[in-house]
C-alpha positions as CSV (number, residue, x, y, z in Angstrom):
1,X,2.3,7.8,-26.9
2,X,1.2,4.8,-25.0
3,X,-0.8,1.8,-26.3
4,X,-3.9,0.2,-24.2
5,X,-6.1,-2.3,-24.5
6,X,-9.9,-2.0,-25.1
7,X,-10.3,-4.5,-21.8
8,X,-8.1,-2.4,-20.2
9,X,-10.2,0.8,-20.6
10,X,-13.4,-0.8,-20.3
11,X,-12.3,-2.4,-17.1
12,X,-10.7,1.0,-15.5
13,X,-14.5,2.7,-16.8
14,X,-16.3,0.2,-15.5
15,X,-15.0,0.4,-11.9
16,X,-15.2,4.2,-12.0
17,X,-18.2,5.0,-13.3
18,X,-22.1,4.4,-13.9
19,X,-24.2,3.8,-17.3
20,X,-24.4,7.1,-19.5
21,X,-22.1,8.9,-17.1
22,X,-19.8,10.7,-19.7
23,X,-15.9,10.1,-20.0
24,X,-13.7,12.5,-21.4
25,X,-10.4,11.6,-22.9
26,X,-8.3,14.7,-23.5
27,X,-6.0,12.6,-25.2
28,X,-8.2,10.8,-27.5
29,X,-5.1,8.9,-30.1
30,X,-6.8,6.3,-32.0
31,X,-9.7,6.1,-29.6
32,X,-9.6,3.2,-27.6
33,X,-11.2,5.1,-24.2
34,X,-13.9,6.2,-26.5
35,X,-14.5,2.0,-27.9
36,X,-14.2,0.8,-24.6
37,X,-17.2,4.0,-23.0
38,X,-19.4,3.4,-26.1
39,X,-19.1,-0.8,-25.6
40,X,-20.1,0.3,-21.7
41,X,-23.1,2.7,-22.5
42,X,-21.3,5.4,-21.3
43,X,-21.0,9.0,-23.1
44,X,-17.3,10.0,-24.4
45,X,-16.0,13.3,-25.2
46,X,-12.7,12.6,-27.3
47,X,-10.0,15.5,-27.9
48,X,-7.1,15.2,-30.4
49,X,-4.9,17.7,-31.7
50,X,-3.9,15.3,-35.1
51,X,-6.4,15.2,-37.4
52,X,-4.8,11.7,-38.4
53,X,-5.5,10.4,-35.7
54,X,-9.1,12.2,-35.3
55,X,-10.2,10.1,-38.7
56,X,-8.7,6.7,-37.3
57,X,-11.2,7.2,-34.0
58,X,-13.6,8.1,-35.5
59,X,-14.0,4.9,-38.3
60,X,-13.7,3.1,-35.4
61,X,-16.3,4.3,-33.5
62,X,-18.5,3.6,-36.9
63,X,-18.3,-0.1,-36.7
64,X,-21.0,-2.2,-35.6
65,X,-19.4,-4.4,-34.1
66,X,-16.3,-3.4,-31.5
67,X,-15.0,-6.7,-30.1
């Protein structure tokens, strides 16, 4: 397991890729890659083998507001 920042992500996507270019995140954990790709405009796919952790990205990826 490893922790990361949402301005982390967003600034490693943001220098390596384009709007609506799609990231994939094999390792998807609580979903920060995916927070940090949505706040960018870009496209995610997200894969995680615990359904636990499957549930947390995704009520996060439900808010409205991700800062």
């Amino acid at each position: 397991p490893t922790q990361k920042t949402i301005s982390s992500m967003a600034r490693m996507i943001h220098i390596s890729s384009k709007e609506n270019d799609i990231i994939l995140d094999p390792f998807l954990g609580s979903g920060t890659t995916a927070v940090a790709a949505k706040q960018l405009g870009r496209k995610f796919i997200g894969i995680e083998i615990s359904e636990k952790y499957c549930e947390i990205a995704r009520g996060r990826l439900r808010q409205e507001v991700l800062f």
